[in-house]
C-alpha positions as CSV (number, residue, x, y, z in Angstrom):
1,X,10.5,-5.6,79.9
2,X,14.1,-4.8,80.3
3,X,16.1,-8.6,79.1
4,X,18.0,-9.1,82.3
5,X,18.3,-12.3,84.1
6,X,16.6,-12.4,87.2
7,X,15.8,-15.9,88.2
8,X,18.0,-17.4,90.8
9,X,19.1,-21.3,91.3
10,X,19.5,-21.3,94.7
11,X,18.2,-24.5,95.0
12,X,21.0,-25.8,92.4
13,X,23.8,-24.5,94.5
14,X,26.5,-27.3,94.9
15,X,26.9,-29.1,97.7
16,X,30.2,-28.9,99.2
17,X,30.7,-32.1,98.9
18,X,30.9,-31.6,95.4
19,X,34.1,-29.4,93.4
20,X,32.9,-25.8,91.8
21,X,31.3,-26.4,89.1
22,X,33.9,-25.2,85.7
23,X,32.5,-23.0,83.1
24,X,32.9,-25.7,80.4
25,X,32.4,-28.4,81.9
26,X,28.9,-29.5,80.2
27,X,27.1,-27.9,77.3
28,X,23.3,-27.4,77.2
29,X,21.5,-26.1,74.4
30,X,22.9,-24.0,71.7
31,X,22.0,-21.9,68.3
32,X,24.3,-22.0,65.0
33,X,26.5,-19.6,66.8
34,X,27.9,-22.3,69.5
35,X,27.7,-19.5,72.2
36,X,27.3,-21.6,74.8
37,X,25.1,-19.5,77.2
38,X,21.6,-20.2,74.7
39,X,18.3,-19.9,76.8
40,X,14.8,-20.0,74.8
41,X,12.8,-17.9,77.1
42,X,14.4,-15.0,79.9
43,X,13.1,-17.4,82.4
44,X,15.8,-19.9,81.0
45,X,19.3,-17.9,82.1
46,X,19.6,-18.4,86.0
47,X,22.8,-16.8,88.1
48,X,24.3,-19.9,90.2
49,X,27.0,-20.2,92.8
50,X,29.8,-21.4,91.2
51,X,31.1,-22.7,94.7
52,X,28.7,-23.6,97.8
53,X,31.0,-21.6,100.4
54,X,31.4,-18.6,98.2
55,X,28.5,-16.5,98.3
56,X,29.2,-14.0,96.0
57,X,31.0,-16.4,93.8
58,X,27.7,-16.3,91.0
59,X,28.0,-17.0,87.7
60,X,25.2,-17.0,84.7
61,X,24.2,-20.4,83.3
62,X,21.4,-21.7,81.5
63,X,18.3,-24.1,82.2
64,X,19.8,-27.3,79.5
65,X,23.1,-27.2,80.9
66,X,22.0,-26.8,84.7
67,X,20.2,-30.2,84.0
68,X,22.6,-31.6,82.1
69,X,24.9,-31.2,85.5
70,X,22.1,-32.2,87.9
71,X,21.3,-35.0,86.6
72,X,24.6,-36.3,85.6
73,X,25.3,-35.7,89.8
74,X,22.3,-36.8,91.2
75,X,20.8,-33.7,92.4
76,X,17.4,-33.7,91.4
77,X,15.8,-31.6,94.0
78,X,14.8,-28.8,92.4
79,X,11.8,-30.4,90.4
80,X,10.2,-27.5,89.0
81,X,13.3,-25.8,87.6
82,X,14.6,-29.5,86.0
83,X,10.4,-29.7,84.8
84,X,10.9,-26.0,82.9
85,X,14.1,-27.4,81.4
86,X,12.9,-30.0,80.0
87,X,10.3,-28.0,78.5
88,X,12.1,-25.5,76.9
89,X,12.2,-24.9,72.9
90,X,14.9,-26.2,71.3
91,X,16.9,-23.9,69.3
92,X,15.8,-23.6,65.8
93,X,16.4,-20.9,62.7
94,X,13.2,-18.9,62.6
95,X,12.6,-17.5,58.6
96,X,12.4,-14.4,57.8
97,X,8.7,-12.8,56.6
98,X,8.2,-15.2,53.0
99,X,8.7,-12.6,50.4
100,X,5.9,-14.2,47.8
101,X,3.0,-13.2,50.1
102,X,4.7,-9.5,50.5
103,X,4.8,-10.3,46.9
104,X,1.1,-11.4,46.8
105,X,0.2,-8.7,49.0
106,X,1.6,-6.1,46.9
107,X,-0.8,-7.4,43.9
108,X,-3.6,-7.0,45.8
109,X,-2.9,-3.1,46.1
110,X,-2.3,-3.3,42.4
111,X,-5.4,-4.8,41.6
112,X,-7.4,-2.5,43.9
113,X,-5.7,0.8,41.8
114,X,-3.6,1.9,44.2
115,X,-0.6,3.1,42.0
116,X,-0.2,4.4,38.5
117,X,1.1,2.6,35.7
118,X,3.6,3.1,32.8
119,X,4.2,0.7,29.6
120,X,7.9,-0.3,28.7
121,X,8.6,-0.9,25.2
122,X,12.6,-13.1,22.7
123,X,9.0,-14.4,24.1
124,X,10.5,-17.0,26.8
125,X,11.9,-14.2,28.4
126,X,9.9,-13.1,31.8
127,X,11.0,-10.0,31.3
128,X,9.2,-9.7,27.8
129,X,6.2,-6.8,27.1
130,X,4.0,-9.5,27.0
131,X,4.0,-10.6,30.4
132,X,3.0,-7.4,31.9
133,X,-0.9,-7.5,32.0
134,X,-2.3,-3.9,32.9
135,X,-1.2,-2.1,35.4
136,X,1.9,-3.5,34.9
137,X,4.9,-2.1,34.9
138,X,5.0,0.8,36.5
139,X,7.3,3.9,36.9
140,X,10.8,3.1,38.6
141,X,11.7,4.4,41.5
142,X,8.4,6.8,42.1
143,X,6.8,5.4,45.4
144,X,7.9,3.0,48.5
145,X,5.6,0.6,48.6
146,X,7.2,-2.7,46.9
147,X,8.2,-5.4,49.3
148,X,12.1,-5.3,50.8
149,X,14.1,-8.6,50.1
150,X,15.1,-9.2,52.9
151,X,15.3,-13.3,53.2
152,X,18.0,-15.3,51.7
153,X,19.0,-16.5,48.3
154,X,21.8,-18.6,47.6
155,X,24.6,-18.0,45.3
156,X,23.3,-20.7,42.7
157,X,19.8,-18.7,42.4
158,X,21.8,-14.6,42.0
159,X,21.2,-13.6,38.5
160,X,24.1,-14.6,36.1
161,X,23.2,-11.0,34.6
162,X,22.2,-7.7,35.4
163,X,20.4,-4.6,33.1
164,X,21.2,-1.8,35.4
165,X,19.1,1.4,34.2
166,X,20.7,4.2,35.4
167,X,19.0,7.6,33.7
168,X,20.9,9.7,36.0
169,X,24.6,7.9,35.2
170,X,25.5,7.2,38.9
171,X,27.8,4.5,37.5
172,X,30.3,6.6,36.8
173,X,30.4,8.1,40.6
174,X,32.5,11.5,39.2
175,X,30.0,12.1,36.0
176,X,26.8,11.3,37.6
177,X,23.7,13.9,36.8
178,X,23.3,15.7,40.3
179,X,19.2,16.7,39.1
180,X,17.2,14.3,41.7
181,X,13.8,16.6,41.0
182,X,13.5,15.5,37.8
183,X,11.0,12.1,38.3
184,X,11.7,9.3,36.1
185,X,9.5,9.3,33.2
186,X,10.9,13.1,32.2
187,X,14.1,12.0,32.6
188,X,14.3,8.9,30.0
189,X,11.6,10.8,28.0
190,X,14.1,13.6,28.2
191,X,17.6,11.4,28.0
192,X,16.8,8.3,27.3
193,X,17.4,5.4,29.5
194,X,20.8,4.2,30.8
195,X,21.2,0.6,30.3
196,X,24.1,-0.9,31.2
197,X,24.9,-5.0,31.3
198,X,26.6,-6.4,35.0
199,X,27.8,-9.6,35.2
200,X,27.9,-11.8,38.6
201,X,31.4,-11.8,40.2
202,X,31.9,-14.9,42.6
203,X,35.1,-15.6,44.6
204,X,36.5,-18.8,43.4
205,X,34.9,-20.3,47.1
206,X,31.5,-18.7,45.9
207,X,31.6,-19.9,42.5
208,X,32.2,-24.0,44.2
209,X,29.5,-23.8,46.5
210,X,27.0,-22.0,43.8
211,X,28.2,-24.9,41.4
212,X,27.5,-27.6,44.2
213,X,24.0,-26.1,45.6
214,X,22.8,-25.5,41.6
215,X,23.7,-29.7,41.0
216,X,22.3,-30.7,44.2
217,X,19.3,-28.9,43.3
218,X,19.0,-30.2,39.6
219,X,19.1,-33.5,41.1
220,X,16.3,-32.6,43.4
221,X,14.3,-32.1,40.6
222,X,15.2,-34.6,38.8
223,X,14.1,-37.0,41.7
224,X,10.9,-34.9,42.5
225,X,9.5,-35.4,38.9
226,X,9.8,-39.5,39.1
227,X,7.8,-39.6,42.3
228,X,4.1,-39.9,42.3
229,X,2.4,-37.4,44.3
230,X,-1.2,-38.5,45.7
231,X,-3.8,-36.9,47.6
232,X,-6.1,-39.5,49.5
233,X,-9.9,-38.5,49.9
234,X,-11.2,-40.5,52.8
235,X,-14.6,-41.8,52.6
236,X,-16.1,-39.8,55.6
237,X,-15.3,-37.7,58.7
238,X,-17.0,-40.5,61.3
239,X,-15.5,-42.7,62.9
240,X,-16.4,-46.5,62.0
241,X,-16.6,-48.9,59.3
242,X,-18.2,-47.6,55.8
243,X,-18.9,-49.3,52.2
244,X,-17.5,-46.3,50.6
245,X,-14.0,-46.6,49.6
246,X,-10.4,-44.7,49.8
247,X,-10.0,-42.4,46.7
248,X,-6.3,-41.9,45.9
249,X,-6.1,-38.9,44.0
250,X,-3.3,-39.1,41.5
251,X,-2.1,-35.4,41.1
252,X,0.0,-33.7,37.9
253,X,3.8,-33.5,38.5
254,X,4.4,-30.1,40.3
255,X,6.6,-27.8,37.8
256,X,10.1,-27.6,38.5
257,X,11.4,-24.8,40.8
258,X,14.5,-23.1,39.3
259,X,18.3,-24.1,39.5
260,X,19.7,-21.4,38.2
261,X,18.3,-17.4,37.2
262,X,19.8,-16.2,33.7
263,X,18.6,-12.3,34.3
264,X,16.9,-9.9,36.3
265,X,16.7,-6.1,35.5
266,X,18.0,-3.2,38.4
267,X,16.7,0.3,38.8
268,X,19.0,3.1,40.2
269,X,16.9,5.3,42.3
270,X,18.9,8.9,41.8
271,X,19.1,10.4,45.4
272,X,21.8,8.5,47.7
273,X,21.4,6.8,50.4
274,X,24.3,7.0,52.4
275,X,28.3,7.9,51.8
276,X,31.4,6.6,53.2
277,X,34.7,7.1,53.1
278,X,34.9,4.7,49.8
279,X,31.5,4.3,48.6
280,X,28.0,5.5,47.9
281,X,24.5,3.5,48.7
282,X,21.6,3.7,46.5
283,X,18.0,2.3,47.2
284,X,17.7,0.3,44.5
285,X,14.8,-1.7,42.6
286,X,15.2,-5.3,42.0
287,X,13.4,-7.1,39.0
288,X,13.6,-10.6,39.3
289,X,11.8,-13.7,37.6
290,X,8.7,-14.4,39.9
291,X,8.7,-18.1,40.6
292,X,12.1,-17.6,42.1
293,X,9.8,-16.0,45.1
294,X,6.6,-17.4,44.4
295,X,5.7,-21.2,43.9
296,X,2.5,-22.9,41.5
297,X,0.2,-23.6,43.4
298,X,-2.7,-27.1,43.4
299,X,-5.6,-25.9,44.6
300,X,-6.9,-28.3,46.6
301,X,-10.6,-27.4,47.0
302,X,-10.7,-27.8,43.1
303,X,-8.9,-31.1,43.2
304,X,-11.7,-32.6,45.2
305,X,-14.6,-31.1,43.2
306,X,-13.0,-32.3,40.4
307,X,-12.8,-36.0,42.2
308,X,-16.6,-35.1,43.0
309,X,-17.3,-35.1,39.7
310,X,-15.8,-37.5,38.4
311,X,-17.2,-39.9,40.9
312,X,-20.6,-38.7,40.2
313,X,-20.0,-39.1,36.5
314,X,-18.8,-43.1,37.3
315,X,-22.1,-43.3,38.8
316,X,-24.2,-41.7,36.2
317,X,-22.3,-44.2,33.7
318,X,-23.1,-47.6,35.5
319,X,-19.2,-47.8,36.3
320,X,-19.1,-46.9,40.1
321,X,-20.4,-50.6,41.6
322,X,-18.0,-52.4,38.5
323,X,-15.1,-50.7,40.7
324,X,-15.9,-51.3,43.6
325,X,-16.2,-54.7,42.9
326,X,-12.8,-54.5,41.5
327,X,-10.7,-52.1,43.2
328,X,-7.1,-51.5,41.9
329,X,-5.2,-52.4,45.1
330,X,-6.2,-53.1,48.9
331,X,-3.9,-51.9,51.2
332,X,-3.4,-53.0,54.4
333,X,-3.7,-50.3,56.3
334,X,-3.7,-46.4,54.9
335,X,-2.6,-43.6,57.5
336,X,-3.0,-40.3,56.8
337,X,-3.1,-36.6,59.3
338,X,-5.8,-34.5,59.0
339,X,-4.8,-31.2,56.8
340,X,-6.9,-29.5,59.5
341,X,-5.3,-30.9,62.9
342,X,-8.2,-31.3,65.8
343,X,-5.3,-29.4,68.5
344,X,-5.9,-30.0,72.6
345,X,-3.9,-28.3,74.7
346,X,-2.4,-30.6,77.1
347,X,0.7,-30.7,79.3
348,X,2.6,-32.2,76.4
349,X,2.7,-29.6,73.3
350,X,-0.4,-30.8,71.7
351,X,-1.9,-34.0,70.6
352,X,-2.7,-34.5,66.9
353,X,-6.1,-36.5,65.5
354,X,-5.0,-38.6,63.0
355,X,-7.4,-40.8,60.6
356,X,-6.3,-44.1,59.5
357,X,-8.4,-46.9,56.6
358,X,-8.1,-50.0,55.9
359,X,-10.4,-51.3,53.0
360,X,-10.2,-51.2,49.0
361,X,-8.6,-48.2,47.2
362,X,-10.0,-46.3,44.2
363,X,-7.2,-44.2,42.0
364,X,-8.3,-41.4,39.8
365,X,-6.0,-39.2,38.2
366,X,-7.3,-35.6,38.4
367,X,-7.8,-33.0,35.3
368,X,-6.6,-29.4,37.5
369,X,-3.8,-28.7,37.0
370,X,-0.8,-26.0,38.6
371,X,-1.3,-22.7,38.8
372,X,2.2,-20.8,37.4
373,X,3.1,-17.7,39.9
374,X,1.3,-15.5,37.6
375,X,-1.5,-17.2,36.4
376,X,-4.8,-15.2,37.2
377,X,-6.7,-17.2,39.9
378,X,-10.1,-18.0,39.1
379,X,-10.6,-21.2,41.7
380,X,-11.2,-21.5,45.7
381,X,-8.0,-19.8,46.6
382,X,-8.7,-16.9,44.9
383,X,-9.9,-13.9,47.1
384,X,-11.9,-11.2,46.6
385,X,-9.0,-9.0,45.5
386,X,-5.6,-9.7,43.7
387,X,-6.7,-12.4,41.8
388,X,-6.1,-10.8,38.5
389,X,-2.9,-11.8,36.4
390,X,0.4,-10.4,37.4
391,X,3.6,-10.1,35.5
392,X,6.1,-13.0,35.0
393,X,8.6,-11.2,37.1
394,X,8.0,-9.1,40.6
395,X,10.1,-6.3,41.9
396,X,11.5,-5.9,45.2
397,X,13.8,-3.2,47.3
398,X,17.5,-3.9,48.3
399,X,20.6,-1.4,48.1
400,X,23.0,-1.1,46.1
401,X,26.5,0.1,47.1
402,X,28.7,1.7,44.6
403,X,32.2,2.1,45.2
404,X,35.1,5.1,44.2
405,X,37.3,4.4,41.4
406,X,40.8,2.7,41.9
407,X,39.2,1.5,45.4
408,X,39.3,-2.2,46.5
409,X,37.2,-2.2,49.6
410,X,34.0,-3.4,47.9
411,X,35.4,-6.5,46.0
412,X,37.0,-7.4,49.5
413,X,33.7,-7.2,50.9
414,X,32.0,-9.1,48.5
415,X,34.3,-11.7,49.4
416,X,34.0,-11.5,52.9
417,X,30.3,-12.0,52.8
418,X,31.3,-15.4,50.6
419,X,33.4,-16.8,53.6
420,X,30.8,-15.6,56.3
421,X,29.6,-18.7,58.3
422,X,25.7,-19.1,57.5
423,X,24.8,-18.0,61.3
424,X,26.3,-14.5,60.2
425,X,23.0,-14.6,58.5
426,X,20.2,-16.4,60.2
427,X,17.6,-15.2,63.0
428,X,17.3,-17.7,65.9
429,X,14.8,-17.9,68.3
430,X,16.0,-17.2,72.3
431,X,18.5,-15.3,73.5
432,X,22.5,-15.6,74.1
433,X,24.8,-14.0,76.7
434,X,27.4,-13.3,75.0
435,X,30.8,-11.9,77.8
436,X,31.6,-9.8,79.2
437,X,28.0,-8.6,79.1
438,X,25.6,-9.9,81.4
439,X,22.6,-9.8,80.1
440,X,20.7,-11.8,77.2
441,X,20.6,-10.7,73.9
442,X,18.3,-11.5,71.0
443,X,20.3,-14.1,68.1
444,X,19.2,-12.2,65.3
445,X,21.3,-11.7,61.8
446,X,24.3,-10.3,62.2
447,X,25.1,-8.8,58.8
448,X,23.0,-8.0,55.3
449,X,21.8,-10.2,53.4
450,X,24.2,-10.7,50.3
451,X,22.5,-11.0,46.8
452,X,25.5,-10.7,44.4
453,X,29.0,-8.8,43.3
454,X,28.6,-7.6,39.7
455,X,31.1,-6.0,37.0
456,X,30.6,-4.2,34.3
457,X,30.9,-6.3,30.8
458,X,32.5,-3.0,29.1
459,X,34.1,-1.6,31.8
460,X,35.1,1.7,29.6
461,X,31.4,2.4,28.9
462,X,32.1,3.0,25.3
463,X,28.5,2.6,24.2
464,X,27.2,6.0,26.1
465,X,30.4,8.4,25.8
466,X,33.3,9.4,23.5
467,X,36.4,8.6,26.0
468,X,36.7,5.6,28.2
469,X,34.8,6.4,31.6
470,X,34.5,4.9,35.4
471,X,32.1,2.2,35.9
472,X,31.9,0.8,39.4
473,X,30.8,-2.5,40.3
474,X,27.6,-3.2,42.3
475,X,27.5,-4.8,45.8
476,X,23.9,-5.7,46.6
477,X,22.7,-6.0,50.2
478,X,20.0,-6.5,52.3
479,X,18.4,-3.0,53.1
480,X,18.7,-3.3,57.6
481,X,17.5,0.7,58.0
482,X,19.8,3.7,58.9
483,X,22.5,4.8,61.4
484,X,22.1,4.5,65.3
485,X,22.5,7.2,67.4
486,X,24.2,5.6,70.8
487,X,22.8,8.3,72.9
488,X,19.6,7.2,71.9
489,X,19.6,4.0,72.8
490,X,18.3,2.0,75.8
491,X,20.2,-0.1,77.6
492,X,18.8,-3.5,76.3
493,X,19.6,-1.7,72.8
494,X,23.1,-0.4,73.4
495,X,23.7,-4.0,74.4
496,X,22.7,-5.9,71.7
497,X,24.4,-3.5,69.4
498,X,27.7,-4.3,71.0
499,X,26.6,-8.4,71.2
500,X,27.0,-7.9,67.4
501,X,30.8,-7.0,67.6
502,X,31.1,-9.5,70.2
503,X,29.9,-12.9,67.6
504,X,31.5,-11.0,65.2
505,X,34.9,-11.5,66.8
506,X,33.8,-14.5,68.6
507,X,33.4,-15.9,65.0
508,X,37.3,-15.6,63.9
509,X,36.7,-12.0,62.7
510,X,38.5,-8.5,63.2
511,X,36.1,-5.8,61.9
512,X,38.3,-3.2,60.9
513,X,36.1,-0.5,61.2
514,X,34.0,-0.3,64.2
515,X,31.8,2.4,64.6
516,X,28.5,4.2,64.9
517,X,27.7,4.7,61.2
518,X,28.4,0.7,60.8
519,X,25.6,-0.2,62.7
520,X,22.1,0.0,61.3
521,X,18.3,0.0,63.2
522,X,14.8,-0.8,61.6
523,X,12.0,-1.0,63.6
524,X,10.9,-4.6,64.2
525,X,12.3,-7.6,63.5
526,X,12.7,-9.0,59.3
527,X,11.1,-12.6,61.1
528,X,7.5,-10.4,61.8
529,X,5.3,-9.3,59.4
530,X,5.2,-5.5,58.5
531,X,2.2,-4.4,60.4
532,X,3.5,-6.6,64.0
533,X,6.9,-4.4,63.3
534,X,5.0,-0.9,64.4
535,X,5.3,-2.2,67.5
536,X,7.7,-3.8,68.0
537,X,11.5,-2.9,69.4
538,X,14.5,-2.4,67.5
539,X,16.3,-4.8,65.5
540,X,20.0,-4.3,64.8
541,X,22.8,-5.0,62.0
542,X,26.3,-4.6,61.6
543,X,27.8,-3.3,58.3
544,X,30.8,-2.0,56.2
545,X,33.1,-5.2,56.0
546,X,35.6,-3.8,53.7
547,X,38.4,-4.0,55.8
548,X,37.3,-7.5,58.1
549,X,39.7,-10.0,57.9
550,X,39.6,-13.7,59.5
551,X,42.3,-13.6,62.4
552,X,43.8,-16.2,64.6
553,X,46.5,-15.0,67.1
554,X,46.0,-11.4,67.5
555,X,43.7,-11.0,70.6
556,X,45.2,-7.6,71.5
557,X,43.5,-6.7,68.3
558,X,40.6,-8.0,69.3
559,X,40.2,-6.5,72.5
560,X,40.6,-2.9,71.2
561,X,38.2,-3.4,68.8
562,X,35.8,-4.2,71.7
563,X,36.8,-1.3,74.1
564,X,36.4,0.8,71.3
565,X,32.8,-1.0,71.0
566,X,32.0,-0.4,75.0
567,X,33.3,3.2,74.6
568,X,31.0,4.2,71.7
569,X,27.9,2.7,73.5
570,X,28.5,3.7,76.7
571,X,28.4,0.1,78.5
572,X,30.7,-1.3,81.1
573,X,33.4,0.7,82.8
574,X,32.5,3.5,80.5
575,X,28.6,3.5,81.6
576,X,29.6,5.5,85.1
577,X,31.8,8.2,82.8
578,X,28.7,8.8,80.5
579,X,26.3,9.2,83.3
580,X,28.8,11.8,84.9
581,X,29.1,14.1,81.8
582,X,25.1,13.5,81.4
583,X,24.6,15.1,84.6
584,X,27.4,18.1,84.0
C-alpha cells in the first residue's frame, strides 16, 4: 500500500466563527525527532481546512493534535475520529532485532555441523584457547553467516583495544596484498598473520559521556548486588482459601553485567567493499566478549523443582508442619502477576489476571544457580539443539572504513557521529511528514550505528617492515546494505530517501556531500527478524559524514543541499521533468 494520506477531516473543519487554525499552534504527539506532524498508523495523518471559507486552503495534520484543538474549542462532534485519537499508540523507540538470540541462533547451526572449524594457537582472558570448545573457532572471513551488529552500544562498553589481523596488509592502503583468491588459512599458513594493536579514539565530548555512562553503570551494579531478588511460588492456581503457604524463593545474586570491555579481536576480510573519494570499506569480523551480547540466565523451571524438592525433603524430615506452625513472616497482603498473563481482548488494550495471598510465608533460599553466556545448558531451557558449550566470546559482522593517508575526513566523522543527537540513531514506530513532502514517512535510523574510532599504537608499523609505513585508523559502523539506484526506486522509497536529508538538516546539520552513493538499502527493516525481512520493503540510511558540519544561519545552504536532494530522486518540481525524458 502506497503511504499517502487519505483520510479527510471534514467534519473538523472550523467554523467560521472560529480564526484559521496556525500551524503551531498546538502540538500532538511526537517521536525523539520533535517533527511535529507524528501519526502511529496512516489512518492517523488527516488533510484539514485550514480556514472554513477556503476550500482549497487544506493543510496535513495529525489525529493527537486535531484533538488537542477540538477539545480545547469545544468541538466534539466528530466522535469517532476524537475515539481513534485517543486510541492511538503513543510514540515509543522500537529495538532493533537482540543480537544474543542471532547470537544463540548462530550456535545452534554450529552445533548442528553446519560449518567447518579451525584451532587458533593469560586464562581470565575470553579470548584464551581454552574457551573455544569444538567447533570453535573457525576460519575468518570464509562464509556469511554470523549475525550483523546492528543494535547499539554505548561508548563506555567499545573495546578500549583492538587486535586487528590483517594477512593481506590493507592497513597500509598503498602496500596492501591485491591476492583476494587466496582463502585465509593458505594465506597465514603461507605469511603468517597480521596482527596489529588499535587503540579507541574518543572526542573529548565522547570520552565525558563514556566516563559518565561507565560510573552510572558501576553504580548500578553496585545497587543491583545489595538487593534481594525473590521469586514467590504461590500455593495453587484456584481461586480460594488454602492451608498451603506462600514460598518466597530467595534467588542467588545475578552476576554483574559489564562496565567497561578491555579487548576484542577484528578480522579484515581482503576484498573491498566500497571506495570513495577518501576511503576504503571492508566487511569486517568483530570478536567481542560474549556476555557483552548475551546475559546468564536463572532458569526458572529448575528453580521450582529445586523448591519441589526441597519441600518434599522438609516433609520427609518431620520439619514441614514445625514451619508452618512457625512461619518466618506474615504479610499482609502479597501481590504478584502471573508470568503467563490470562489476555482478553476488550475495547481497552487488554485486561491482565493478577493473583494476590494473604496468609503465612515460607523462605527458602534455592541451590541453582546462573548460567554464564557460555555455559553448556543442560536444564528446561535447553532445546534440542544448541545447547552444547560455546566460546567465551561471539563474533559478529560490521564494516570497517579505512581512510587515505594525510586525509582528515574520517577522524571528522568519527566525531560527528559523537555529537549526533541519539534519534540520529533510533527506529520509531509511526510515521512523520517531514515538508515539503506530503506524504508520511517511516522514523527509522537515520545513520550507522557507530562502534568506535581506533589508532594505531605504533603508527610507523615498525614491527612488520624495515622503513616506517602508512597505517590508517579504523572507523567502525553499522553495516546498512549497498548503494541506491534512484531510478529504481518507487515513489514511497524515493521519498523516504529524501526524508533522511530532510531530519538530517532539520536536526542543525549541513551534509556536505549529498548524493546517490551516500545513501544505502537493505531489505527489511534492522527492528524485524531476518526471515520477516524477505518480505518486507526497503529500509534506508544515510552515510559518509566527513564533511557535515552543525550550522546555524546558513539556510541558503541548506536549501541547495535539498534541491540537490529533490533533483537526484526525481520528487517535486523535478518529478514532471523525469517523467518527460522517461517517455523520450
Amino acid at each position: 500500500m502506497a503511504k499517502i494520506v487519505f483520510s479527510s477531516a471534514s467534519g473538523l473543519a472550523i467554523p467560521k466563527e472560529r480564526s484559521s487554525i496556525t500551524a503551531s499552534s498546538l502540538r500532538g504527539k511526537e517521536a525523539a525527532n520533535r517533527i511535529d506532524l507524528w501519526g502511529a498508523t496512516l489512518y492517523d495523518f488527516y488533510y484539514v481546512l485550514r480556514a472554513p471559507d477556503v476550500k482549497n486552503y487544506l493543510t496535513i495534520s495529525t489525529g493527537s493534535r486535531l484533538a488537542k484543538w477540538m477539545r480545547q474549542h469545544g468541538e466534539l462532534i466528530a466522535e469517532d475520529e476524537l475515539y481513534w485519537a485517543d486510541k492511538e499508540e503513543d510514540p515509543k523507540e522500537v529495538p532493533v532485532v537482540d543480537i544474543g538470540e542471532l547470537i544463540r541462533c548462530y550456535d545452534a547451526r554450529v552445533a548442528l555441523g553446519i560449518f567447518n572449524q579451525f584451532s587458533m594457537p593469560k586464562l581470565d582472558s575470553p579470548f584464551h584457547p581454552d574457551h573455544y570448545p569444538s567447533p570453535y573457532p573457525f576460519i575468518p572471513c570464509t562464509h556469511d553467516e554470523i549475525p550483523i551488529l546492528q543494535q547499539r552500544v554505548p561508548l563506555h562498553l567499545l573495546p578500549q583495544k583492538l587486535y586487528v589481523h590483517d594477512p593481506w596488509n590493507k592497513l597500509t592502503i598503498s602496500e596492501s596484498d591485491s591476492d583476494h583468491k587466496t582463502r585465509w588459512l593458505s594465506k597465514v599458513a603461507k605469511g603468517g598473520d597480521i596482527v596489529r594493536t588499535y587503540s579507541l579514539s574518543l572526542a573529548p565530548e565522547g570520552e565525558e559521556i563514556a566516563s559518565k555512562a561507565q560510573k552510572l553503570a558501576e553504580m548500578a551494579e553496585d545497587a543491583a548486588a545489595k538487593e534481594e531478588s525473590v521469586l514467590r511460588v504461590f500455593p495453587t492456581g484456584k481461586e480460594g482459601p488454602t492451608e498451603e503457604p506462600l514460598i518466597e524463593v530467595v534467588l542467588p545474586l545475578r552476576p554483574r553485567k559489564r562496565s567497561q570491555v578491555e579487548e576484542a579481536h577484528l578480522y579484515l576480510s581482503p576484498p573491498a567493499l566500497g571506495f570513495g573519494h577518501h576511503s576504503i570499506v571492508h566487511n569486517v569480523e568483530w570478536e567481542l566478549p560474549r556476555d557483552l551480547f548475551v546475559e546468564a540466565r536463572l532458569c526458572k523451571a529448575c528453580v521450582e523443582e529445586d523448591v519441589h524438592q526441597q519441600v518434599q525433603k522438609l516433609k520427609d524430615e518431620g520439619q514441614w508442619e514445625a514451619l508452618l506452625k512457625d512461619p518466618g513472616e506474615t504479610p499482609e497482603e502479597t501481590t504478584q502477576e502471573y508470568s503467563e498473563e490470562e489476555i482478553f481482548t476488550l475495547e481497552p488494550p487488554r485486561v491482565i489476571r493478577i493473583a494476590s495471598y494473604s496468609g503465612p510465608v515460607i523462605r527458602i533460599h534455592t541451590a541453582v544457580k546462573w548460567r554464564s553466556p557460555w555455559e553448556e545448558q543442560r536444564d528446561h531451557e535447553s532445546s534440542s539443539f544448541g545447547s552444547g558449550p560455546v566460546p567465551h566470546t561471539a563474533i559478529v559482522g560490521v564494516v570497517a572504513k579505512l581512510s587515505i593517508e594525510r586525509d582528515l575526513h574520517l577522524a571528522r566523522e568519527a566525531k560527528n557521529y559523537q555529537s549526533f543527537p541519539d534519534h540520529f540513531f533510533q527506529h520509531w514506530n509511526g510515521y512523520n511528514v517531514v515538508s515539503p513532502i506530503q506524504d508520511p514517512v517511516p522514523v527509522g535510523a537515520l545513520c550507522p550505528q557507530f562502534y568506535g574510532y581506533y589508532t594505531p599504537d605504533d603508527p610507523t608499523d615498525g614491527k612488520y617492515w624495515g622503513q616506517p609505513h602508512y597505517l590508517s585508523p579504523i572507523l567502525l559502523l553499522e553495516h546498512c546494505g549497498r548503494e541506491i539506484d534512484p531510478d529504481e526506486l518507487c515513489q514511497d522509497d524515493k521519498q523516504e530517501c529524501a526524508s533522511l536529508i530532510l531530519r538530517f538538516n532539520g536536526a542543525g546539520w549541513l551534509h556536505g556531500s549529498f548524493a546517490a552513493r551516500n545513501i544505502l538499502w537493505q531489505q527489511g527493516k534492522p527492528t524485524e527478524w531476518p526471515i520477516e525481512r524477505l518480505r518486507s520493503g526497503k529500509s534506508f540510511r544515510l552515510i559518509d559524514f566527513g564533511r557535515s558540519e552543525k550550522y546555524s544561519r546558513i539556510p541558503t545552504i541548506r536549501m541547495g543541499e535539498e534541491e540537490i536532494a529533490f533533483r537526484l530522486l526525481h520528487l517535486l518540481h523535478h518529478a514532471h521533468a523525469w517523467h518527460q525524458a522517461e517517455k523520450k
